[in-house]
Backbone as numpy.savetxt, mean C-alpha at the origin, in Angstrom:
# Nx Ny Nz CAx CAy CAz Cx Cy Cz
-0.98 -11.20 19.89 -0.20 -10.16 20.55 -0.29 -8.86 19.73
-0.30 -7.93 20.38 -0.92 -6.39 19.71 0.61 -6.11 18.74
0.24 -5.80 18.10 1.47 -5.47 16.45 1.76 -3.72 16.78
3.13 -2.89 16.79 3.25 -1.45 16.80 3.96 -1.38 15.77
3.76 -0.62 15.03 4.69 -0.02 14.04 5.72 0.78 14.42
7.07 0.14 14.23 8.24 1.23 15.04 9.77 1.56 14.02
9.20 2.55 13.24 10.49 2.52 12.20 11.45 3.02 12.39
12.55 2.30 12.76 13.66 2.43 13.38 14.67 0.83 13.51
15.74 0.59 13.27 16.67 0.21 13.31 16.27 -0.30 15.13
16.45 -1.66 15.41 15.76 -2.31 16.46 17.33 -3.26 16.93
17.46 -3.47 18.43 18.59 -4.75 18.63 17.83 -4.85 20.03
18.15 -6.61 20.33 17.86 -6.73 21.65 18.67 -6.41 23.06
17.57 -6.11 24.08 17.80 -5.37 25.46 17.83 -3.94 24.92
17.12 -2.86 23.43 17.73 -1.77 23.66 16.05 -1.21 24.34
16.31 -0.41 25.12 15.10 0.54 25.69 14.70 1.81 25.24
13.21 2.22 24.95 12.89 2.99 24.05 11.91 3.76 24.60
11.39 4.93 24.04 10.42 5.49 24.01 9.51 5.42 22.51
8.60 4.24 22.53 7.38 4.29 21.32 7.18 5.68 20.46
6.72 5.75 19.36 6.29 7.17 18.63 5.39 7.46 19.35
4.51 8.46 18.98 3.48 9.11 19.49 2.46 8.24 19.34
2.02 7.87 17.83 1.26 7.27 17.55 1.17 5.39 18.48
2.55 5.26 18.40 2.53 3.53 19.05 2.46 3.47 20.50
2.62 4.45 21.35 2.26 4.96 22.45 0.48 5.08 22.47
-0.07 5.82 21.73 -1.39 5.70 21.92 -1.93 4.73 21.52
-1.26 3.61 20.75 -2.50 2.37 20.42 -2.07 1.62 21.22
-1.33 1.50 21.96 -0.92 0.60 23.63 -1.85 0.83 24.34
-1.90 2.49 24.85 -2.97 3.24 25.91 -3.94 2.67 25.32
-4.39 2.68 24.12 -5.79 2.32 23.82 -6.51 1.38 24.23
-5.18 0.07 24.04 -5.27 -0.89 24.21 -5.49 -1.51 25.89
-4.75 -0.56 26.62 -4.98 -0.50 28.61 -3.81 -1.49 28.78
-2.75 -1.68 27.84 -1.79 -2.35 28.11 -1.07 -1.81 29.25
-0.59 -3.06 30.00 0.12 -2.85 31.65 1.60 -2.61 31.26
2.66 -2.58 32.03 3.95 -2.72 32.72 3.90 -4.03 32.36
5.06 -5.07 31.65 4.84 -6.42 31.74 4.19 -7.56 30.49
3.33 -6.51 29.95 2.79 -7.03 28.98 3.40 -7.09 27.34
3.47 -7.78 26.99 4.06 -7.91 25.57 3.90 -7.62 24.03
4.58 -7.20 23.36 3.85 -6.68 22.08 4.99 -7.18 20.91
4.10 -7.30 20.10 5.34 -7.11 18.97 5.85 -5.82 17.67
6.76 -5.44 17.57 7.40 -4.18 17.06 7.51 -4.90 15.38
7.03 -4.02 14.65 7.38 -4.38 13.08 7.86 -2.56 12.30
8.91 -2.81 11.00 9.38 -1.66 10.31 10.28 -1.39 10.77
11.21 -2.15 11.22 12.63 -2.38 10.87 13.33 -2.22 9.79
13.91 -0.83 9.19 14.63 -0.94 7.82 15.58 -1.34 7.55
16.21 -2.29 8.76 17.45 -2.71 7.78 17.34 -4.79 8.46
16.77 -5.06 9.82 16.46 -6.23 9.82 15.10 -6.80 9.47
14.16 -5.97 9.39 13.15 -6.57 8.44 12.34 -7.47 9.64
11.20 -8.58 9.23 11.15 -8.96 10.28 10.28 -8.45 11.59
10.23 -9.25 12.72 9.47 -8.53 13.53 9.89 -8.53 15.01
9.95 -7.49 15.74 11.08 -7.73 17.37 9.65 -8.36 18.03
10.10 -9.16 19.39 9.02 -9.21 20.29 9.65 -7.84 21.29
8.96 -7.73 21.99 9.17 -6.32 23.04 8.44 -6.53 24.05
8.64 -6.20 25.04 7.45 -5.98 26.41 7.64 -4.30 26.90
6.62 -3.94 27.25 6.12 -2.83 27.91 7.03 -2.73 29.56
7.32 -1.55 29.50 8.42 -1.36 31.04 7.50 0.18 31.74
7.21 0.93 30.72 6.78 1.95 31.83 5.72 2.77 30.69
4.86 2.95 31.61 3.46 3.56 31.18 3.22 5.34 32.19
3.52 6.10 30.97 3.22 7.68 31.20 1.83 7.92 30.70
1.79 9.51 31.01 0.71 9.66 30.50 0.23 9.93 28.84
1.49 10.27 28.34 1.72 9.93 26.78 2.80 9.47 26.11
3.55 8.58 27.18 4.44 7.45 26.74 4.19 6.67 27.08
5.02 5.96 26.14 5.57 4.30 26.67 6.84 3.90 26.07
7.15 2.89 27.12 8.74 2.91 27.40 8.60 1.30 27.29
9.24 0.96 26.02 9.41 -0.69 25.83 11.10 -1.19 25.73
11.01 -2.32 25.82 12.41 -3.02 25.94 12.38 -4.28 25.26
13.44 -3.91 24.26 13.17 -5.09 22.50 13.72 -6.50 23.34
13.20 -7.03 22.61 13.73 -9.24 22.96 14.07 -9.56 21.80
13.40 -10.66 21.54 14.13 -11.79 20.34 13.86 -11.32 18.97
14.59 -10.55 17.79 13.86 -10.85 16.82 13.64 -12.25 15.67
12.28 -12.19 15.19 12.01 -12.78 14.47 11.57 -12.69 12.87
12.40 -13.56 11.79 12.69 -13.07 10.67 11.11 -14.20 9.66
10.34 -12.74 10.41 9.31 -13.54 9.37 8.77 -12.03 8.74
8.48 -12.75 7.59 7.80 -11.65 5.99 6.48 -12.99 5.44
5.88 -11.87 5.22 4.31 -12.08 4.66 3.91 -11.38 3.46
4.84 -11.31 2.91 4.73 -10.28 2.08 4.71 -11.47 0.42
3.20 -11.22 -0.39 3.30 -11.97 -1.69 5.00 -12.21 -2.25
5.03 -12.96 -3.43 6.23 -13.64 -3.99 6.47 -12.36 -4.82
5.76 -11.71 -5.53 6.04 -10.54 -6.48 4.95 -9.32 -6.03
5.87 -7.93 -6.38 5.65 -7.04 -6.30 4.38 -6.19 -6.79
3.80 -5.95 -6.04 2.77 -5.28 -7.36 2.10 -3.55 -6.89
2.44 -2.55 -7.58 2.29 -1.59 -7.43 0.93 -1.01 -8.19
0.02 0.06 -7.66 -0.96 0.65 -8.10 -0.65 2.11 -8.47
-1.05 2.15 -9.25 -1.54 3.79 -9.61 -2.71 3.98 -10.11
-3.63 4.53 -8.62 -4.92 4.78 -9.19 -5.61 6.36 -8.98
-6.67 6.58 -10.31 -7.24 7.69 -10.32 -7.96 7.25 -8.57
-8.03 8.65 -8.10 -8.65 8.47 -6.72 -10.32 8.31 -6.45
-10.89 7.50 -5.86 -11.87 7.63 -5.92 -12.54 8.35 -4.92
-13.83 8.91 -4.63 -13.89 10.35 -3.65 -14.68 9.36 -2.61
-14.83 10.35 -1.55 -15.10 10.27 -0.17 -14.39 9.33 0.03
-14.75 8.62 1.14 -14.16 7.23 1.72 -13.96 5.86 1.14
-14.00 6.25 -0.06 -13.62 4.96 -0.69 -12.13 4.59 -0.68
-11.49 6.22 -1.21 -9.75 5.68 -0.86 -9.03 5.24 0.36
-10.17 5.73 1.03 -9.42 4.88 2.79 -9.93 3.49 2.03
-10.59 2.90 1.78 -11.07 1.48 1.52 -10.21 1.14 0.91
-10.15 1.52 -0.40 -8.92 1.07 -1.63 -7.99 0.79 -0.65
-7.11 1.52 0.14 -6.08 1.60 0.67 -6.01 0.53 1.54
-6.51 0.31 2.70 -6.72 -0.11 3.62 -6.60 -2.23 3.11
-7.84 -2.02 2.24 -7.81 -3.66 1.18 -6.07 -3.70 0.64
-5.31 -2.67 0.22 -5.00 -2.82 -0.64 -3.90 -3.44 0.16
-3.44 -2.99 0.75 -2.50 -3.19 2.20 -2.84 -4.36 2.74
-3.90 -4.84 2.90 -4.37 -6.33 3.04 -3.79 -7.52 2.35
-3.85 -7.25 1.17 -3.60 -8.17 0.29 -1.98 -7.83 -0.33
-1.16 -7.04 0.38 0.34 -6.90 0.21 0.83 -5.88 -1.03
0.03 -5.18 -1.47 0.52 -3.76 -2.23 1.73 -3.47 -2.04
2.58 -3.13 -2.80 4.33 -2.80 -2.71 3.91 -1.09 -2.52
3.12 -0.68 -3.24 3.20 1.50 -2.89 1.60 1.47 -3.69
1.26 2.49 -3.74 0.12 3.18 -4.42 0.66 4.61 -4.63
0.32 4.76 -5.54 0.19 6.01 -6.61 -1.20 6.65 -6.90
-1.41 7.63 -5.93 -2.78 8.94 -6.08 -3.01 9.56 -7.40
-3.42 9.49 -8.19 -3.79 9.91 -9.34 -4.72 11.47 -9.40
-4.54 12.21 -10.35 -6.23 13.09 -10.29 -5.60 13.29 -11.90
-7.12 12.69 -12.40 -7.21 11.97 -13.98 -8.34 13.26 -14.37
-8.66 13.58 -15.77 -9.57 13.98 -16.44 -10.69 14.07 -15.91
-11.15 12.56 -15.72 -12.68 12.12 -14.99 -12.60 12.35 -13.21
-11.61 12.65 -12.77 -11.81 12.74 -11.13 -12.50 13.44 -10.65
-13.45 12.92 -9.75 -14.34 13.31 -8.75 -13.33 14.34 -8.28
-12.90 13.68 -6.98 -11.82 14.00 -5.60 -10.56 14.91 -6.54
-10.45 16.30 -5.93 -9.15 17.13 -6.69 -8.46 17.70 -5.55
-6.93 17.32 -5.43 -6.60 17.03 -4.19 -5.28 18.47 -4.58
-4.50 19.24 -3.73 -3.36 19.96 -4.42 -2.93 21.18 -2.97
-1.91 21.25 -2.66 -1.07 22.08 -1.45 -1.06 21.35 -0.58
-1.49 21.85 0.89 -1.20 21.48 2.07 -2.73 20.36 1.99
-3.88 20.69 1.49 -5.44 19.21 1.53 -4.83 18.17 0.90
-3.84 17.68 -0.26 -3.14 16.57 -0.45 -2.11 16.07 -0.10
-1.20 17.15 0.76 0.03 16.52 1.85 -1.02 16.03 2.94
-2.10 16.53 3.51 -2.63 15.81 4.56 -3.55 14.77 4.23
-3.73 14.56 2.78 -4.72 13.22 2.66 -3.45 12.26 2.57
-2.21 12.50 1.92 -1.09 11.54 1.62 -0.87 10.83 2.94
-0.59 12.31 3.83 -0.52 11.55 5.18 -1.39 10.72 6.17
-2.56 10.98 5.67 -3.71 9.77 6.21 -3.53 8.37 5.81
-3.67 8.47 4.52 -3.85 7.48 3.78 -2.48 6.59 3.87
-1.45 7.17 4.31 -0.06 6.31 4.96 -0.26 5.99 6.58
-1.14 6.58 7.25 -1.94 6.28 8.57 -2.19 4.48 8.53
-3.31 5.00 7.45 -4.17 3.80 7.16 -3.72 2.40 6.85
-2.56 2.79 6.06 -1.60 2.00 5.40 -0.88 0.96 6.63
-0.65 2.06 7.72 0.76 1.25 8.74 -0.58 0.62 9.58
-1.98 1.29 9.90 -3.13 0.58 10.98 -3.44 -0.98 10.09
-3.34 -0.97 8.67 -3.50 -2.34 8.15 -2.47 -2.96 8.38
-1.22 -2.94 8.34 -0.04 -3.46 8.43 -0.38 -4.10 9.88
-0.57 -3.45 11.04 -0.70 -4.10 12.46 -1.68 -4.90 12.65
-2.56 -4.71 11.38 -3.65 -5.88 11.63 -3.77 -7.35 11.21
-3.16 -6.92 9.78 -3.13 -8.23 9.34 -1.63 -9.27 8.96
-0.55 -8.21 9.58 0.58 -9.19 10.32 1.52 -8.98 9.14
1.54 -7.99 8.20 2.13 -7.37 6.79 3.68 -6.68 8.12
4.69 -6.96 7.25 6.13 -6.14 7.81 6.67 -4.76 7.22
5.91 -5.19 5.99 6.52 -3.91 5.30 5.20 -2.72 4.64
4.98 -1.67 4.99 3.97 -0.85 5.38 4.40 -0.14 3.61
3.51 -0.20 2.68 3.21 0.36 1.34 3.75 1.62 1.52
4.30 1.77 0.38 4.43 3.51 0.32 3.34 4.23 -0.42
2.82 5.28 0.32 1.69 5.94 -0.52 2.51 7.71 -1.27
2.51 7.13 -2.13 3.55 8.73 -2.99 2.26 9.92 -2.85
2.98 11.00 -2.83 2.79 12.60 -2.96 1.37 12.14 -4.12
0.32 12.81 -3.90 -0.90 13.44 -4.71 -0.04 13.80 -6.59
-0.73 12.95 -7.75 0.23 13.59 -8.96 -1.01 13.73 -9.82
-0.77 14.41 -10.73 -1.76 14.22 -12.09 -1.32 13.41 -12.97
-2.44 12.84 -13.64 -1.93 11.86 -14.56 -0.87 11.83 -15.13
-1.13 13.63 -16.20 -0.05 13.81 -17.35 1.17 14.32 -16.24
1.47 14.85 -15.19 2.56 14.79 -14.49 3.36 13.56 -14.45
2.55 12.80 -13.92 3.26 11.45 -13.32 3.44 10.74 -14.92
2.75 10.95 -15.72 3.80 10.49 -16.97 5.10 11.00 -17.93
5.38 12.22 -16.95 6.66 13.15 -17.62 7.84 12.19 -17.42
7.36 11.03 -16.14 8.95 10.35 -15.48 8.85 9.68 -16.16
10.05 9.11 -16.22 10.82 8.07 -16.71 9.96 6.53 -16.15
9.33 5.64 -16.76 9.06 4.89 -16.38 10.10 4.15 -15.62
9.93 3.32 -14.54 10.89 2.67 -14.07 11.12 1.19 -14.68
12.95 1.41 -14.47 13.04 -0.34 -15.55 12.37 -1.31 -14.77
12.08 -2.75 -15.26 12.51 -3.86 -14.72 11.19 -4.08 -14.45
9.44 -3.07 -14.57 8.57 -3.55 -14.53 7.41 -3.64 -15.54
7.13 -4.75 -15.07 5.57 -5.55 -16.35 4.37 -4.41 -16.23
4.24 -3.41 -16.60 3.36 -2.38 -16.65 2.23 -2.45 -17.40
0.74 -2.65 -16.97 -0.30 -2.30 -17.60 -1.35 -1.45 -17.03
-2.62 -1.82 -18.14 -3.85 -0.31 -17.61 -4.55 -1.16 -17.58
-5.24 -1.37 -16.38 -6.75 -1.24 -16.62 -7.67 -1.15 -17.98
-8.54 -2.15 -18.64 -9.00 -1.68 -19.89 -10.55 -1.90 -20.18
-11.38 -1.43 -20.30 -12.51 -2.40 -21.07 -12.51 -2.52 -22.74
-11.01 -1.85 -22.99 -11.08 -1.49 -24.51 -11.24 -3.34 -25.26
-12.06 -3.15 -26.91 -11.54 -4.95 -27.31 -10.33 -5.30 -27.22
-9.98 -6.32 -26.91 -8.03 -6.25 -27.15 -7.71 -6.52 -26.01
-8.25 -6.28 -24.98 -7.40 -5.65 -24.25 -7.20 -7.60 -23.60
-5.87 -8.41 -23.02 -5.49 -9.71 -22.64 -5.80 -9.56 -21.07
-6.38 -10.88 -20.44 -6.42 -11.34 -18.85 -5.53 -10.71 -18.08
-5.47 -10.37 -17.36 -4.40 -9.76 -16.32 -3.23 -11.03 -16.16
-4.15 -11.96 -15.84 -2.96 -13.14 -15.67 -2.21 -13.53 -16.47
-2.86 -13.64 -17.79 -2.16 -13.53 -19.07 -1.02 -12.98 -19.04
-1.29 -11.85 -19.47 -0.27 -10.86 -19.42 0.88 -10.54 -18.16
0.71 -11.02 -16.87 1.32 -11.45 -15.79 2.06 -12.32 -15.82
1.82 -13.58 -16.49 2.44 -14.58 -16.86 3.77 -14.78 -18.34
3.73 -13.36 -19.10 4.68 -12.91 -19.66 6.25 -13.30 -19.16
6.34 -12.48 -17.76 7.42 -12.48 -17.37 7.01 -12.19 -16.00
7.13 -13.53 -15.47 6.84 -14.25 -13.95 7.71 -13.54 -13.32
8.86 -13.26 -13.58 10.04 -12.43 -12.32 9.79 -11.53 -11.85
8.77 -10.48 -13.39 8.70 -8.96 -12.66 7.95 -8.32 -11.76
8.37 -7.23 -11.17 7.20 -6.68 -10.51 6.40 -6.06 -11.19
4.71 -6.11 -10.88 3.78 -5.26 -11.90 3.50 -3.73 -11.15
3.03 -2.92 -12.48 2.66 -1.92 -12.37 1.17 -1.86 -12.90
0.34 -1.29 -11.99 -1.40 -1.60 -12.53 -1.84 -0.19 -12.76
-2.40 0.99 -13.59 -2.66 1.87 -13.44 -4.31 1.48 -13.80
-5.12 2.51 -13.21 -6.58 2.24 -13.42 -6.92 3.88 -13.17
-7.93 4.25 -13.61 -8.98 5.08 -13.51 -9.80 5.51 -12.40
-10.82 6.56 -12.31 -11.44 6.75 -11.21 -12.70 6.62 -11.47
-13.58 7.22 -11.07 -15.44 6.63 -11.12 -15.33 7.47 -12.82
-16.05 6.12 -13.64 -15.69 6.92 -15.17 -14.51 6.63 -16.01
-13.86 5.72 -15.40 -12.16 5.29 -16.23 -12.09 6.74 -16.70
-10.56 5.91 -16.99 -9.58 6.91 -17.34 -10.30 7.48 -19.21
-9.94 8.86 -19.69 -10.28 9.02 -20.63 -9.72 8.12 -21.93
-10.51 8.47 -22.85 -9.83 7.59 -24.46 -8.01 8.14 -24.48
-8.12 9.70 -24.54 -6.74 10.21 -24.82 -5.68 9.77 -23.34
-6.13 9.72 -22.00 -5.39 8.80 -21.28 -4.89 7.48 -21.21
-6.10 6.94 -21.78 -5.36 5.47 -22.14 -4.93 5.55 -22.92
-4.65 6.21 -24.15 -3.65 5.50 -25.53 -2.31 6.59 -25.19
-2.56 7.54 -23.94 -1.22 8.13 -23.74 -0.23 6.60 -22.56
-1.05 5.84 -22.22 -0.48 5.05 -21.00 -0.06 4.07 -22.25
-0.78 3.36 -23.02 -0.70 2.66 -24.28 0.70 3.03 -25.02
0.97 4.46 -25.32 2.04 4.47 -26.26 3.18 4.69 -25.53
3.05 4.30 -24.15 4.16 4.42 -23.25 4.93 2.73 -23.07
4.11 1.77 -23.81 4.21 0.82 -23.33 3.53 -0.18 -22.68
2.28 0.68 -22.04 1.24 -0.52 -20.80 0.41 -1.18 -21.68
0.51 -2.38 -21.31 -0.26 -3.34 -21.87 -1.92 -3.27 -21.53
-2.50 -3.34 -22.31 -4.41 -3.33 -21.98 -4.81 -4.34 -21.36
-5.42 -4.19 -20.04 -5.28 -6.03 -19.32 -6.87 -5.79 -19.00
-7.65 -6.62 -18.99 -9.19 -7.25 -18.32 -8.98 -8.10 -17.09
-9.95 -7.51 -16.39 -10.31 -8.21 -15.33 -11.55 -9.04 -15.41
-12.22 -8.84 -16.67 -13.66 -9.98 -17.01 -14.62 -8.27 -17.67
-15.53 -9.67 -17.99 -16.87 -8.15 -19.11 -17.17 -7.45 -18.24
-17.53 -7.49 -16.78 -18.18 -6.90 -15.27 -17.68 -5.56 -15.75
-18.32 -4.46 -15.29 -17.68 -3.15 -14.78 -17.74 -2.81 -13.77
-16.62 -2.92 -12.98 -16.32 -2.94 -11.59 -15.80 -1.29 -11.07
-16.36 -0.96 -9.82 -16.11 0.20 -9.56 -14.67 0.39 -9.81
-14.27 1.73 -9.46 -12.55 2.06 -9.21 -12.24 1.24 -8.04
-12.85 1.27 -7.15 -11.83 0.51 -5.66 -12.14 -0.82 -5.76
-13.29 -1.32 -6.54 -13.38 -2.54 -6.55 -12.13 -3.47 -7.36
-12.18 -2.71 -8.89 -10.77 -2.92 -9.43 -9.70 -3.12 -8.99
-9.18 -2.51 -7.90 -7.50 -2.70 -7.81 -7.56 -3.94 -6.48
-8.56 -3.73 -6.10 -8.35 -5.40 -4.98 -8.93 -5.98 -5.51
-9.86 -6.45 -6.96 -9.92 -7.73 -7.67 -8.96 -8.00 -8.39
-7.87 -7.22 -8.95 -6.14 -7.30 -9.33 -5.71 -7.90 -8.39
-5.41 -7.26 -7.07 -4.51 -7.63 -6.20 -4.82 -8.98 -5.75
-5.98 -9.75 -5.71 -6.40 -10.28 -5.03 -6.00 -11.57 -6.18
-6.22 -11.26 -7.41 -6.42 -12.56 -8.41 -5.17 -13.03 -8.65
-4.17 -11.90 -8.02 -2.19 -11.99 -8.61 -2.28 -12.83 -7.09
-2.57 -12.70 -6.41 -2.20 -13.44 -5.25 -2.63 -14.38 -5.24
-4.17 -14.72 -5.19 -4.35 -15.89 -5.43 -3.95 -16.98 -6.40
-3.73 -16.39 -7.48 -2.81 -17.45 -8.45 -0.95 -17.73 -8.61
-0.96 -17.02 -7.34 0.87 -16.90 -6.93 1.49 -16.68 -8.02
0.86 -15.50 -8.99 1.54 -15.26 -10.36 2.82 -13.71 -10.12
């Protein structure tokens, strides 16, 4: 059954008019009067409504919520990215995988070594793509809760904040030293992680020992040198698969 993203506070029998956007992937779809869908991004029941289709305009649609159902797909722990961006179409990729495999947010980077230099109104509208991309993976692969993709930052910006408490934070490393991801995951099983990585070129020497004296642990993903986008979904992918 076709998945819409509808963020909004949902109860059954209420009747609606779809966003713009969930209106056109219905039309796309040549969905009738009658036909059924399911509604996900509910912020406060979570979960997913069933709905059927009641009236078809020429750039609406008019649905009417049914039963909800309290299912999440979402990994056991949290795991957040912050990556240097990688250019052309790779960050739709990054993104898109990343959202696949249950990403809690991503964090846009522009590092020392960055290709892609993003800043005004060209990085409010890549933010807003790339949160596009984010909610079109969510409807695909049956995810409830759609990643947050934060505002375009620079490295040394985004390290003025305050790290946030309560998470297992590391970098990306090929430095010696540097412990397994799982390893170091396996520290403290409760928390949510924080992964920062680099862009084509890792992050510089003076970036990593600025992420280093903040606290992030140096983690390996194996001897390989794996692109930037390849990196953060062989993370995401190895925390999931080992339900760490």
């Amino acid at each position: 059954m076709p998945r819409i993203y509808q963020p909004q506070a949902l109860q059954a029998g209420l009747q609606f008019e779809l966003t713009p956007e969930g209106a056109r992937h219905v039309q796309v779809l040549r969905l009738q009067p009658g036909d059924g869908i399911t509604l996900f991004g509910d912020p406060v029941a979570g979960g997913e409504w069933d709905a059927t289709v009641r009236k078809m305009g020429r750039s609406s649609v008019e649905v009417e919520v049914g039963a909800h159902q309290a299912l999440e797909r979402e990994p056991a722990r949290a795991v957040h990215l912050a990556v240097g961006m990688p250019a052309n179409d790779r960050m739709d990729w990054l993104v898109e995988k990343a959202t696949e495999l249950g990403v809690a947010s991503i964090q846009p980077l522009m590092t020392e070594r960055s290709v892609l230099r993003l800043k005004g109104e060209r990085a409010d509208k890549k933010q807003s793509h790339w949160q596009a991309v984010a909610v079109a993976a969510c409807e695909q692969c049956g995810g409830n809760r759609v990643p947050l993709i934060h505002p375009v930052r620079t490295l040394d910006d985004w390290l003025r904040q305050p790290s946030p408490e309560g998470l297992l934070c590391g970098v990306l490393s090929l430095a010696p030293g540097s412990r397994p991801l799982l390893q170091v995951a396996a520290t403290d099983p409760a928390a949510p992680l924080l992964l920062v990585h680099g862009p084509e070129g890792g992050l510089s020497p003076q970036e990593e020992q600025a992420l280093l004296a903040q606290g992030y642990a140096p983690v390996t993903l194996g001897p390989r040198v794996l692109r930037a986008e390849t990196a953060a979904i062989a993370a995401l992918a190895a925390i999931a698969l080992a339900g760490a």
